[in-house]
DRENRO-34470 format. One record per residue (C-alpha): x, y, z. Coordinates in steps of 0.05 Angstrom, whole numbers, plus 32768, in hexadecimal, padded with zeros to 4 digits. Layout:
<nodes>
XYZ;...
</nodes>
This chain:
<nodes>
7BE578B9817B;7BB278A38148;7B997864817D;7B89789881B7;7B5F78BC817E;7B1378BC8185;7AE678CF813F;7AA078D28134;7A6978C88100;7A43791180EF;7A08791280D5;79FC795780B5;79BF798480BB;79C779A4807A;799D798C803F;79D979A1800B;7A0479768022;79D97933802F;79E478F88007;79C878B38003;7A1578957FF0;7A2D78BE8035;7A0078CD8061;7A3A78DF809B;7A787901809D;7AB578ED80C9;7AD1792480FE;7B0279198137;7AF97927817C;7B247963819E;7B3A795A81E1;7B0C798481FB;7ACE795B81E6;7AEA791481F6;7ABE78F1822F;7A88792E821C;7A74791381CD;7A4478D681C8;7A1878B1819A;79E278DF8194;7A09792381A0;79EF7968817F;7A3079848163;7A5179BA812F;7A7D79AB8100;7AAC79C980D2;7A8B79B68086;7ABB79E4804D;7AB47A28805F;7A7C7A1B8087;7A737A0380C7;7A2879CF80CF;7A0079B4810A;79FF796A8106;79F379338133;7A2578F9814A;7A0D78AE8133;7A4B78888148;7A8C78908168;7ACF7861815B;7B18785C815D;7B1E78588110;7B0F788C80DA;7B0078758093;7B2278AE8074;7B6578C4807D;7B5B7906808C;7B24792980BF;7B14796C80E3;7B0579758120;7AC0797D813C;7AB479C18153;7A8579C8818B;7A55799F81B3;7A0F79C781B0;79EB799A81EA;7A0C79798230;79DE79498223;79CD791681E0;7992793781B3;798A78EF8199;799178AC81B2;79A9786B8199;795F784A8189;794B788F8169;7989788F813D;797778458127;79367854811C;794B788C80F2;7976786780BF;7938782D80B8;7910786A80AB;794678838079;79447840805B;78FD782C805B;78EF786E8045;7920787F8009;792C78C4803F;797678EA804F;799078CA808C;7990790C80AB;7943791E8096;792F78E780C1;795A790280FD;793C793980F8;78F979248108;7910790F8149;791C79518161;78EF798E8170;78F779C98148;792F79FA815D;795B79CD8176;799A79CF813D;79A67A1A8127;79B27A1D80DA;79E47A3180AF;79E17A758091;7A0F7AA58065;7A177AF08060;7A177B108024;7A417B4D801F;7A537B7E7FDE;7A9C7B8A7FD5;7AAB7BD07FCE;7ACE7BD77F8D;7A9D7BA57F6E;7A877BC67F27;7A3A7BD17F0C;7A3F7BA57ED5;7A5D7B687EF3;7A197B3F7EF5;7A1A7B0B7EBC;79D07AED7ECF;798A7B057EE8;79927AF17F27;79D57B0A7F32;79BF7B4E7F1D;79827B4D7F4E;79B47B307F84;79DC7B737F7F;79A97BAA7F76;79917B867FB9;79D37B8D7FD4;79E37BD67FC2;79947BE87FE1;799E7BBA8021;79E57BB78034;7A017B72804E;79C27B438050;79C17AF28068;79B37AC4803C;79687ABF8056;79587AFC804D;79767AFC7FFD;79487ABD7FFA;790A7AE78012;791B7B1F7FEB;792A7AFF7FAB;79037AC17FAC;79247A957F81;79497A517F92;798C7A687F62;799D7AAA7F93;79D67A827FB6;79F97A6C7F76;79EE7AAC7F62;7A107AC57F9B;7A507A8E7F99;7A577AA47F4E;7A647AEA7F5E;7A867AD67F92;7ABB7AB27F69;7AC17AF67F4B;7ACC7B207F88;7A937B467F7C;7A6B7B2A7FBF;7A887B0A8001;7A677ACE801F;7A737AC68063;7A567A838082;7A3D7A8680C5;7A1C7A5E80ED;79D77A748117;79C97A5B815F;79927A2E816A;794D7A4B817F;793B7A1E81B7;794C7A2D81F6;79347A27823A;79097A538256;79247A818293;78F87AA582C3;79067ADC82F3;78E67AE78339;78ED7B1A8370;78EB7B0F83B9;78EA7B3583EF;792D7B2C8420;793A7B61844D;79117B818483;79457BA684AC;794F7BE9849A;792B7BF0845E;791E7C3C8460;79687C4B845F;796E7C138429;794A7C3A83FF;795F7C828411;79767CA283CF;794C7C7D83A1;79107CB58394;78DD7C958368;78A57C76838C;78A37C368364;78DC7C208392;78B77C2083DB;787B7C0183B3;78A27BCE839A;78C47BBF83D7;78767BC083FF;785E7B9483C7;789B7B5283CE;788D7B5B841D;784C7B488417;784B7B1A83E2;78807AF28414;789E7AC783E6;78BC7AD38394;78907AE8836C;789A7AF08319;78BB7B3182FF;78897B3A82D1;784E7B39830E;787A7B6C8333;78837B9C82F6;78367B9E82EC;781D7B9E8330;784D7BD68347;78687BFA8309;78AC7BE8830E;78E07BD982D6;791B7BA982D9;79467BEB82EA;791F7BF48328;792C7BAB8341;79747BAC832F;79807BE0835B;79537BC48395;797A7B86838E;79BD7BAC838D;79A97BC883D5;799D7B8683F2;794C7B8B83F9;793B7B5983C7;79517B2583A8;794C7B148362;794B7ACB8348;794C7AA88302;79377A6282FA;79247A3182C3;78D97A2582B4;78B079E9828C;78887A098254;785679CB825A;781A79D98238;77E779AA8260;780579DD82A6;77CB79F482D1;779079C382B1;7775799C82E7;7769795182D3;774A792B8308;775C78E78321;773778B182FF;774078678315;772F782882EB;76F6780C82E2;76E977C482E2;76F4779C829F;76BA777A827D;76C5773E825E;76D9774E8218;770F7785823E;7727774C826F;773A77228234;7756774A820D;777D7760824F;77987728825C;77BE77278216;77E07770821A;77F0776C8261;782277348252;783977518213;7852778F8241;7860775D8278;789377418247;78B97780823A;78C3775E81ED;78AA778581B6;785D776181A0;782E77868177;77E4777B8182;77A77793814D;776A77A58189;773777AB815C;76FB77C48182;76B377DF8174;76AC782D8186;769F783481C8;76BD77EC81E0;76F078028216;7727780781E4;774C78438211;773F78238254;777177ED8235;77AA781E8220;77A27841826C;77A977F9828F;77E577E78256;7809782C8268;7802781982B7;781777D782B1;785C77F98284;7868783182B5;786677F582E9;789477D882CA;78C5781C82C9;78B07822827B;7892785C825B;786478638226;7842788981E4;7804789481CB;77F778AB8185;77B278C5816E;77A478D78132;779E79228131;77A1795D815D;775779638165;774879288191;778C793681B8;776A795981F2;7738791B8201;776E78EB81FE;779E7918822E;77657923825B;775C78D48264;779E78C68270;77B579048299;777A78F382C6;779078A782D0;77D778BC82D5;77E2790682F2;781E792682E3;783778F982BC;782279098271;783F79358246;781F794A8203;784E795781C3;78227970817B;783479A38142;780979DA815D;782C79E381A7;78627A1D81A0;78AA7A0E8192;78C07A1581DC;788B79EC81F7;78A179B181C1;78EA79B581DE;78D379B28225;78AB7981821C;78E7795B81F0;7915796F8226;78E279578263;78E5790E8241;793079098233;79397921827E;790A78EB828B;78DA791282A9;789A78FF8280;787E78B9827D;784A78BD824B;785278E9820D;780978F381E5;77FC791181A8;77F979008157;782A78D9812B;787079098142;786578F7818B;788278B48173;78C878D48176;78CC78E681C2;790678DC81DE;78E278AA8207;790A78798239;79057839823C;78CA78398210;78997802821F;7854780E81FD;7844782C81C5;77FA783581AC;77D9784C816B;779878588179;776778638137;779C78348115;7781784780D3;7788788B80C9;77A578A3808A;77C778DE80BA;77F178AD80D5;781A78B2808F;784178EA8082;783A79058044;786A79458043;78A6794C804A;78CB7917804D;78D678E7806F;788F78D38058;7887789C808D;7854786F80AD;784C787A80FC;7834782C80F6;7870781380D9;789E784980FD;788078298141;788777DF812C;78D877F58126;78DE78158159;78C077E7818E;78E677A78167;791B77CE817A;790C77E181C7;78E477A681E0;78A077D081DA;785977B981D8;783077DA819F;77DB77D981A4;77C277F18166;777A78048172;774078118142;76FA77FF8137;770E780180EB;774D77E480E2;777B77F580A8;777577B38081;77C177AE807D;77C677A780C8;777E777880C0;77A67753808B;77E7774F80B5;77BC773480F6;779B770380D5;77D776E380BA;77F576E78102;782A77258101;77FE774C8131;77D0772C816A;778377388154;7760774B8190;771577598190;76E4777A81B8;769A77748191;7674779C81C7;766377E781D3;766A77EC8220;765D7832822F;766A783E827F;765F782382C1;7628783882E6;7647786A8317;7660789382D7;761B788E82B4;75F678A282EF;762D78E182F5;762078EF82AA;75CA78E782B6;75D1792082DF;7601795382C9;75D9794E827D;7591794D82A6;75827905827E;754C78E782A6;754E78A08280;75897880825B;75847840822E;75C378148250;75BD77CA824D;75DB77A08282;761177778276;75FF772B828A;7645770D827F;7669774D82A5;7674777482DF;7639778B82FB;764377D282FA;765377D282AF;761D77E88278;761377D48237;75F577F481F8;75ED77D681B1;761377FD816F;75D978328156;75B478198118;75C1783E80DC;7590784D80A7;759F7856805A;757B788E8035;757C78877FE7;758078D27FD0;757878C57F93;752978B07FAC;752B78E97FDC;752C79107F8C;74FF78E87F75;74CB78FD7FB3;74D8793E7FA1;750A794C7FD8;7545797F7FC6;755B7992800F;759F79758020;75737952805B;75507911804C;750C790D8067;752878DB809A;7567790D80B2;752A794480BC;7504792380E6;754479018111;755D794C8119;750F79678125;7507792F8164;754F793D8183;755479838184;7506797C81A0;7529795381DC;755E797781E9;7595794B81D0;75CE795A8197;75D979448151;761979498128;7614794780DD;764B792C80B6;766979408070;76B9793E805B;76B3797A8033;76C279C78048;76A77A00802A;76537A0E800B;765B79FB7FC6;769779CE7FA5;769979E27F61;767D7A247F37;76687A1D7EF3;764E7A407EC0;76007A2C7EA6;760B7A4F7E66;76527A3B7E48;766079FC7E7C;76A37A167E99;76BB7A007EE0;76E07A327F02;771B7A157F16;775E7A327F39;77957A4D7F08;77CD7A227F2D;77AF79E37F36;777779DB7F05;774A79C57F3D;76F979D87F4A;76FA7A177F76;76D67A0B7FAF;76A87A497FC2;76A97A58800B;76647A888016;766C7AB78050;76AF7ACD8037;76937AC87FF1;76D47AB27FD3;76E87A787FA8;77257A4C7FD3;775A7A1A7FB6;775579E47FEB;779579D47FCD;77BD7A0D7FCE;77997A3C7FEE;77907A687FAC;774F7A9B7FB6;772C7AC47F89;76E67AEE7F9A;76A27ACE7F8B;76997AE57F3A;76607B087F1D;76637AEA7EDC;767F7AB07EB8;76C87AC97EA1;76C57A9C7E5E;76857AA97E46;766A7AE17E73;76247ACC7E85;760F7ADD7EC4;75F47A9A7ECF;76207A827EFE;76037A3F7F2B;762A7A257F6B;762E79D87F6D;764279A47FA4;763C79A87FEC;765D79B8802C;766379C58077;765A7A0F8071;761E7A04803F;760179D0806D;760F7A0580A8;75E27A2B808D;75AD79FC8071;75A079E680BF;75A27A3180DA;75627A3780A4;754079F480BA;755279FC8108;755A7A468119;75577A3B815E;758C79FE815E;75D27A168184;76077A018146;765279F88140;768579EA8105;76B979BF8109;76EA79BC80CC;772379D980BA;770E7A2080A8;76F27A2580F5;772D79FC811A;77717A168102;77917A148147;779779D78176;77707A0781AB;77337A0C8177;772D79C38170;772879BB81B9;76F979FB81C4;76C279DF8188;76CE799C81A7;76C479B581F0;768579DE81DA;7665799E81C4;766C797881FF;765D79A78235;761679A88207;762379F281F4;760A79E481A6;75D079AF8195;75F0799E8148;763779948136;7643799780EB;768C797A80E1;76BA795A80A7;76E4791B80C1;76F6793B8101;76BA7929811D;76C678E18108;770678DD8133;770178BC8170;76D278E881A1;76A678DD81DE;7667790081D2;762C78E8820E;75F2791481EE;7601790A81A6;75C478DB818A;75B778F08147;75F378E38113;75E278F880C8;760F78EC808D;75F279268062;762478FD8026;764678B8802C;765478C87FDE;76A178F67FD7;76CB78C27FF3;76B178897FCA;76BD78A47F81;770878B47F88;772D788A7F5D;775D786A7F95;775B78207FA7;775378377FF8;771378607FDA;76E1782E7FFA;770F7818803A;770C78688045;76CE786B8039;76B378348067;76D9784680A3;76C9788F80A1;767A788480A2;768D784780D5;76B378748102;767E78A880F3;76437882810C;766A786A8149;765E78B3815F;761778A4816D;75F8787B81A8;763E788C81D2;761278AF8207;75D878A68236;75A478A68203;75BA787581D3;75B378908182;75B0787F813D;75CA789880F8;75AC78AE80B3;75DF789C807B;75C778CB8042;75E878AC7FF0;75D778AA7FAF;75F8785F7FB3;75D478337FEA;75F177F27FCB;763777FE7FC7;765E77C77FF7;768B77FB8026;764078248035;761B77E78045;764F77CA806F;7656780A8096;7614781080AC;760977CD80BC;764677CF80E1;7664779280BA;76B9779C80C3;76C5775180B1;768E774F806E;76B67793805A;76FC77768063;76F577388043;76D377528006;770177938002;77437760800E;772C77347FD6;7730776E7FA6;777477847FBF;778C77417FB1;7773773F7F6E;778E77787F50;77CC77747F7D;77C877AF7FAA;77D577B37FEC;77E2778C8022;77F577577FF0;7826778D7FC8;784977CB7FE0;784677FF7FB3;786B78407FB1;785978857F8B;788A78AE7F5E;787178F37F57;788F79267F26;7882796A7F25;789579A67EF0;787F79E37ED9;788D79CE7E9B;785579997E82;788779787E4C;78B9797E7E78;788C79547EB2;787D79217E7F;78BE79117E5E;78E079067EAE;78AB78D67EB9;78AA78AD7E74;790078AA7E82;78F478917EC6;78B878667EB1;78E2784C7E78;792078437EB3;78F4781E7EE2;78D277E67EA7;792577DA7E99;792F77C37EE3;78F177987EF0;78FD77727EA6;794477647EBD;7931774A7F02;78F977217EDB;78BB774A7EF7;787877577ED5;7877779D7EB0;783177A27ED4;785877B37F0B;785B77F67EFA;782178227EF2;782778677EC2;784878987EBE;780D78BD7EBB;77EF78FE7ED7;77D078EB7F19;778E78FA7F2C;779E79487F42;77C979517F06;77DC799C7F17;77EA79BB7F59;78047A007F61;78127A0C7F1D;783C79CB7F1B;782779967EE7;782B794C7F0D;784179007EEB;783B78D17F11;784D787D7F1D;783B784D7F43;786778127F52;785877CA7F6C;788977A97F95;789A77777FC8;78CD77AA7FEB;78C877ED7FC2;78FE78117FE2;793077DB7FD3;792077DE7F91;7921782A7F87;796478297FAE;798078097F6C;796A78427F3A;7981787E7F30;793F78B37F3B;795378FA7F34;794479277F72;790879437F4F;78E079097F62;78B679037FA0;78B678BD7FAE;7886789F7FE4;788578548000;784A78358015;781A78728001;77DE787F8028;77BF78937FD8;77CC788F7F8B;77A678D07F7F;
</nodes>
């Protein structure tokens, strides 16, 4: 009867199908899967003449529709999702303007749902001259070469985004067969196989008949061992195949086991056990606030704004004891995968065995283990960048943000182009969870947003950099025979103190005028000359890759720029190749100027590979490492450069904003800023909040260790405001200046904005979709009585072409963007981004 009928809410994993009018689809439940199905359930589905992975949201004992199919299968025992994640999802989808199954998505490590394919078969009586389009005709000479082909390999082959109409059309004709199928997903566990030894009677006549001699081997090798030991061992320590073992087992003398195994990417590192040191008084305070906020088990967010090198992570380690206490669990989000393995090794070492790290670069099994180790609740702390967010963590009851204000923390592509901020605010309103967002720069939206008494502002003004017993450990593994600690009057008496390391401004434009073309000031010279002399390191700062940013012609004045995105090509000298940082576009270093063709070609600008080898010339005997993106690709090369550094296997680290991240360095007590300049003439309203907290965060990197430091800011623009408030570490002058400017012209935090990006090909074709749209959007605010200032362009943006795709661009102001937008009709073309980290 229809009342004993259960049906559910499917979400679809298919991209064809999603819609913003109906994001689910309604199925009924078979007898076989009532009392198995639940909110959260990874299921197939019947979808046309295909059958889809999607995900249950809800279950009822009503259906909307009057007539539903049955769901096909249940893929896991157990839910992929669960009911906060699925909320969260649709605030994301709404917040977000994002497919409700996008954001579901994002929840779930890669391999879980299989997709949806379709093979691709020519009928046999099909004619030669039944193609009526390009494609169509490509589609079958494929066919007649290949044979039946899936769709993803037609995609490959042909590359064109048309092949599957292509393929219905003929289709329709009889000329092709489509047969939908759909492919198993590529997770799964991970088995292993051991051997062991289990028979000791009679083993001679065991093995009578058998005549190679990898069998007695084998058999000598288990008895020793005394215990299983993994296949793949036995194979190469006696010769052996699986054959050899199968039939060993089959005669009783071994025995041959298969059992699930973790792929946990932090198994056999050895963290040892650290135990907490005692709070000084700025800690103790701010203490006292957090630890009832978790106490509480109601969701408080709290802005710890604290100097580099205050004790900020002592105060997440003592907030994620007081929540596992409590039975809670907790996440901790850096900002990138660089500074992952310092903030793992804290917390594994305060909390063995209980942390778990989840980032892009692990492998896809060790991402589902890890996935699968937290829904199991087997993992109480999950660390890593801005996806960690989405563990299937349970109950969840801190989450922390530390380095608040990194722009990484905002996904740009693909959607759902999210804020790990705001994604954490949601999610803890909606699990009772404590957030500590922790910076010694704070975003001024989450400044803004303490100060007016949404977020607790906690402070801590003071570098404390150890206790003695850690100093003294430090003195003598580094061979330091004096350090520069202060004590601490007003704390513990173990703890030491040291001040912020001055920073000195060099004017390059008088460096010029002394006749001083190096890239080193005078003053960077003789910093570098007296701490390489003692022994101790330096790390010199720019945010650009490569040795010279643009080429250009001295005769005819031409730039050589990248054919698809009319960008400066950056030359990169030991490859001797001009790179697209964009696109990745390369072309060999030219000979002669391909407009004019004078051979007086001149390389301009400056970066880490051209300082790299400006400080090999002026220090040959230094020890040097790079650190940027062209030496780190992998998560294991950012932790090998970074490891290098520390163990004092280089004297000078030359690094873009990596370096800037938050790192423990003890010998590091030189810093030089070889150019404060890029960041500041971008034409973005963050320019100068960028700007400050990236030579802030920079110098914090100095005076860490036992020798205290200083920096040398190198600029051809000593006055501007975000410079001279970074070096004398001035966070409140810098705020309230760079907050009355947003409030003038009406930027953010006191207006949301969002960015509407088109993109074509076609440049006219670019333009006129963003003048309709423009035209669309200046309708909607007049009739809702709302200044036409509101809206900023259309306009080509500030990279107006990117891999051979012309860009228009517009910016809108708004109390709640996304509600707004909801209310127009914006083709699929357009990329659409709320809150943007930038307007370039």
């Amino acid at each position: 009867m229809m009342e004993d009928r259960r049906f559910a809410e499917v979400v679809l994993f298919s991209p064809a199908e999603a819609s913003e009018d109906r994001p689910a689809f309604t199925y009924d439940l078979p007898d076989e899967l009532r009392g198995r199905l639940t909110v959260g359930s990874l299921v197939t589905v019947p979808f046309g003449r295909q059958r889809l992975y999607g995900v249950v949201i809800a279950l009822s004992d009503e259906s909307p529709v009057s007539k539903t199919r049955p769901v096909g299968s249940l893929v896991d025992p157990d839910p992929v999702l669960t009911p906060v994640q699925i909320a969260l999802a649709g605030w994301m989808s709404r917040e977000y303007l994002t497919p409700l199954h996008e954001c579901l998505k994002l929840m779930l490590p890669p391999g879980v749902t299989g997709y949806t394919d379709v093979l691709i078969t020519l009928n046999p009586d099909a004619s030669a001259d039944t193609a009526n389009t390009k494609t169509q005709a490509e589609l079958l000479a494929l066919l007649r070469r290949r044979g039946p082909l899936r769709g993803a390999q037609v995609r490959a082959a042909l590359r064109t985004a048309d092949w599957r109409a292509a393929a219905e059309q003929l289709e329709r004709r009889r000329v092709v067969t489509c047969q939908s199928f759909l492919a198993p997903p590529r997770a799964r566990p991970k088995q292993t196989t051991t051997a062991r030894f289990i028979s000791a009677a009679d083993a001679d006549a065991a093995l009578s008949g058998l005549r190679s001699e990898v069998y007695p081997a084998t058999v000598g090798f288990l008895r020793v061992e005394a215990g299983p030991v993994d296949v793949s061992r036995v194979c190469a320590e006696t010769g052996c195949t699986r054959y050899h073992l199968d039939k060993l087992a089959e005669r009783g003398l071994i025995a041959l086991e298969t059992e699930e195994v973790w792929r946990d990417p932090l198994a056999g590192q050895v963290f040892v056990p650290t135990e907490p040191p005692p709070l000084t008084p700025d800690q103790a305070a701010v203490w006292n606030v957090i630890k009832l906020q978790v106490a509480s088990c109601k969701s408080q967010a709290s802005l710890l704004h604290g100097v580099t090198g205050s004790g900020k992570t002592e105060i997440y380690l003592r907030a994620v004891a007081e929540a596992l206490a409590r039975g809670r669990r907790a996440a901790i989000l850096v900002p990138e995968i660089s500074i992952t393995p310092q903030t793992v090794a804290r917390f594994a070492a305060r909390f063995p065995g209980r942390v778990a790290v989840l980032h892009s670069a692990l492998s896809e099994g060790e991402r589902y283990d890890t996935w699968r180790r937290a829904r199991a609740g087997l993992v109480d702390i999950v660390v890593g960048p801005r996806s960690a967010l989405f563990s299937p963590l349970s109950p969840l009851g801190l989450i922390v943000l530390d380095e608040e204000h990194d722009s990484s923390y905002k996904q740009e592509s693909p959607r759902p182009r999210y804020h790990a901020r705001e994604a954490a605010l949601e999610l803890a309103r909606q699990t009772g969870a404590t957030v500590i967002l922790g910076s010694a720069t704070p975003s001024l939206e989450s400044y803004y947003r303490a100060q007016r008494g949404e977020f607790n502002l906690l402070e801590m003004p003071r570098r404390i950099m150890g206790h003695t017993r850690r100093l003294r450990d430090l003195q003598s593994r580094y061979h330091v025979p004096h350090i520069r600690y202060q004590d601490l009057h007003d704390g513990p008496s173990e703890a030491r103190y040291i001040p912020l390391p001055p920073v000195q401004i060099v004017d390059l434009r008088a460096e010029l005028r002394a006749g001083n073309r190096s890239i080193f000031s005078r003053a960077l010279q003789q910093a570098m000359d007296e701490a390489l002399g003692r022994g101790e390191q330096v790390i010199l700062f720019l945010n650009r890759r490569g040795t010279a940013t643009f080429v250009l012609c001295r005769d005819c004045g031409a730039v050589l720029r990248c054919p698809r995105c009319d960008t400066p090509l950056t030359y990169h000298g030991p490859r001797s190749s001009l790179v697209c940082h964009h696109c990745n576009h390369r072309e060999p270093q030219p000979d002669h100027c391909l407009q004019c063709g004078s051979k007086r070609i001149r390389y301009f600008g400056l970066g880490t590979e051209r300082v790299e080898t400006t400080v090999r010339e002026h220090w040959p005997n230094a020890r040097l490492v790079r650190w940027d993106r062209d030496t780190a690709r992998t998560h294991a090369a950012h932790a090998n450069i970074l490891q290098q550094f520390v163990d004092g296997e280089a004297d000078v680290l030359v690094g873009t904003q990596m370096i800037a991240k938050g790192l423990d360095l003890p010998l590091v007590t030189v810093v030089g800023v070889i150019s404060a300049d890029p960041a500041l003439n971008l034409p973005d309203f963050r320019s100068s909040e960028r700007a400050f907290q990236l030579l802030a965060q920079v110098a914090g990197r100095a005076g860490r260790g036992l020798l205290g430091g200083r920096v040398i800011l190198q600029t051809y623009r000593p006055d501007h405001h975000a410079i001279a408030a970074a070096a004398a570490h001035d966070y409140a002058g810098f705020a309230a200046r760079e907050l009355a400017f947003r409030r003038e012209q009406g930027y953010p935090p006191y207006r949301r904005l969002a960015k509407l990006v088109y993109e074509h090909a076609n440049p006219n074709r670019a333009q006129a979709e963003a003048q309709a749209l423009a035209d669309a959007l200046r309708g909607a605010l007049a009739r809702r009585g709302l200044a036409p200032a509101d809206l900023i362009g259309p306009a080509p943006p500030f990279f107006a072409r990117l891999r051979g795709r012309y860009r228009w661009q517009i910016v809108l102001r708004h109390a709640d963007p996304a509600e707004f937008l909801r209310a127009i009709q914006v083709s699929p073309g357009w990329r659409v981004d709320v809150d943007p980290a930038s307007v370039l």
